[in-house]
Every structure is written in C-alpha cells, then in structure tokens.
C-alpha positions as CSV (number, residue, x, y, z in Angstrom):
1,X,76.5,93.3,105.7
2,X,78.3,95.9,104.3
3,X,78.5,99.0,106.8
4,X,77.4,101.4,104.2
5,X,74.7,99.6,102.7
6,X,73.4,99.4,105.8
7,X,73.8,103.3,106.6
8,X,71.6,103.6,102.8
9,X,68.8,101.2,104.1
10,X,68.7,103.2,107.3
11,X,68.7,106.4,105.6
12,X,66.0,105.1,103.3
13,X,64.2,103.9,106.6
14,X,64.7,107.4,108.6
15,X,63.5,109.1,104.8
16,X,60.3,107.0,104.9
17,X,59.3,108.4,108.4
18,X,60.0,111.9,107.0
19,X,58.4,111.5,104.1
20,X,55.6,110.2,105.8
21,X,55.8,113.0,108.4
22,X,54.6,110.4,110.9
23,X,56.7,109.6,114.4
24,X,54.6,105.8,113.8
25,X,54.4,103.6,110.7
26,X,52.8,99.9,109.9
27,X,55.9,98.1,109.1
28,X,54.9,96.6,106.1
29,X,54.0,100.1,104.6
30,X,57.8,100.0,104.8
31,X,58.6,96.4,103.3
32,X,56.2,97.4,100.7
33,X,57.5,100.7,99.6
34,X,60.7,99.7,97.6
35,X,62.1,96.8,95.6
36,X,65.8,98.3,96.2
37,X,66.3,96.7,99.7
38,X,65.3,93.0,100.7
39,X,63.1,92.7,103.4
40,X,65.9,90.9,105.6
41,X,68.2,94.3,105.2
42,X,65.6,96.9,106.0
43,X,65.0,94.4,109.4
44,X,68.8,94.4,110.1
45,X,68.9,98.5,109.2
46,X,65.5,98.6,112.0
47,X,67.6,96.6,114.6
48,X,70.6,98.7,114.1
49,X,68.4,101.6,114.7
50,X,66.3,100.7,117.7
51,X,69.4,99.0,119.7
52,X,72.2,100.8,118.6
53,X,71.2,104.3,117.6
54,X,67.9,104.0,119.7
55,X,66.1,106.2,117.2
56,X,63.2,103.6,117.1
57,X,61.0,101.2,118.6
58,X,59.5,98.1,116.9
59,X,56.5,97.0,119.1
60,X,52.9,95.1,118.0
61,X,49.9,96.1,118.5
62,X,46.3,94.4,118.0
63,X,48.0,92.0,115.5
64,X,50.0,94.9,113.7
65,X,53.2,95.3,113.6
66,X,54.8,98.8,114.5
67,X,57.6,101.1,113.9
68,X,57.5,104.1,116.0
69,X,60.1,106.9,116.5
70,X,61.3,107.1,120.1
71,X,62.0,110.9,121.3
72,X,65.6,111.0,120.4
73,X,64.3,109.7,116.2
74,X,61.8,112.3,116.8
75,X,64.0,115.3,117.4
76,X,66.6,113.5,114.9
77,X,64.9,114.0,111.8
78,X,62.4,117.5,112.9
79,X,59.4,116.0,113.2
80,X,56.6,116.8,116.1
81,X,56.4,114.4,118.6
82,X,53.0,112.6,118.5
83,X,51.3,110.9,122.0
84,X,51.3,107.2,121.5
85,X,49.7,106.5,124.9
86,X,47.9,103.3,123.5
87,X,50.7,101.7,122.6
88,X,53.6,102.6,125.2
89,X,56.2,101.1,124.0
90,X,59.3,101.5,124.7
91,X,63.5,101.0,123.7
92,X,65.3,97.9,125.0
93,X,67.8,98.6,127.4
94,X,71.4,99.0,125.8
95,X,73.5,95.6,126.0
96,X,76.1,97.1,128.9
97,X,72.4,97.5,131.3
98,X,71.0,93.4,130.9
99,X,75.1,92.0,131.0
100,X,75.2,89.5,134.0
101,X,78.2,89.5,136.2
C-alpha cells in the first residue's frame, strides 16, 4: 500500500477517536463510518498503528471486537485517559523483543 494512503486511513482512524472523544471504540463503528476506505485498509492502517506506532490496541471482549487507545494514543491526540480495567489489554511486544536467537 501506498505509504501515504496509509498515513490518510490512519489519520482518519486517529480522527474517529477524537471525534468520538473516546480512548475505546467498537471496531465496526469504525468500518461502518465511511465508504472512502475499504475495510482491508483501515485493518492494515490499525496494524500499523498498534505494532508500529503503538498508539492502539485491538483486543475482544464478550464477542466484541475493540479498539482501544493505549497511553501513548491517549496523550497523542489530548484526550483523558479512561480506566479499562475489564478489559486489560494490552500492546504486543515490538518485533526486536519476541526475535529468537
């Protein structure tokens, strides 16, 4: 994928949460919110974002599927940092920490 259609779609993506002013979203709010992005790019834009920028975590709960800022998305784009203790998800370790030797 293009590298700046993907910066758009995570733009859009950060936007959403902002717009929402919500640190945690359903994920199909998101799918459902615009017909300018395929679902397959908004899910590559949410990778990029949880294992690259670590901004997010993508986790399920009860049968729903989340999208919840971690504390580094949180202070990113302003918002105020909301206690998720029922769902404790967290961000996947960064490549370099689960390479084998």
């Amino acid at each position: 994928m293009d590298k700046r259609r993907l910066q758009r779609i995570e733009q859009y993506v950060l936007g959403f949460f902002q717009a929402k002013q919500q640190t945690r979203i359903l994920a199909k709010e998101l799918f459902v919110s615009t017909s300018t992005y395929a679902n397959a790019d908004i899910v590559r834009a949410l990778e990029d974002l949880e294992k690259r920028e670590r901004l997010l975590v993508r986790h399920t709960s009860e049968g729903n599927d989340y999208i919840t800022l971690t504390p580094d998305g949180t202070d990113f784009l302003g918002l105020k940092e909301v206690d998720h203790s029922d769902s404790p998800a967290l961000p996947h370790p960064p490549k370099s920490a689960t390479k084998t030797i």
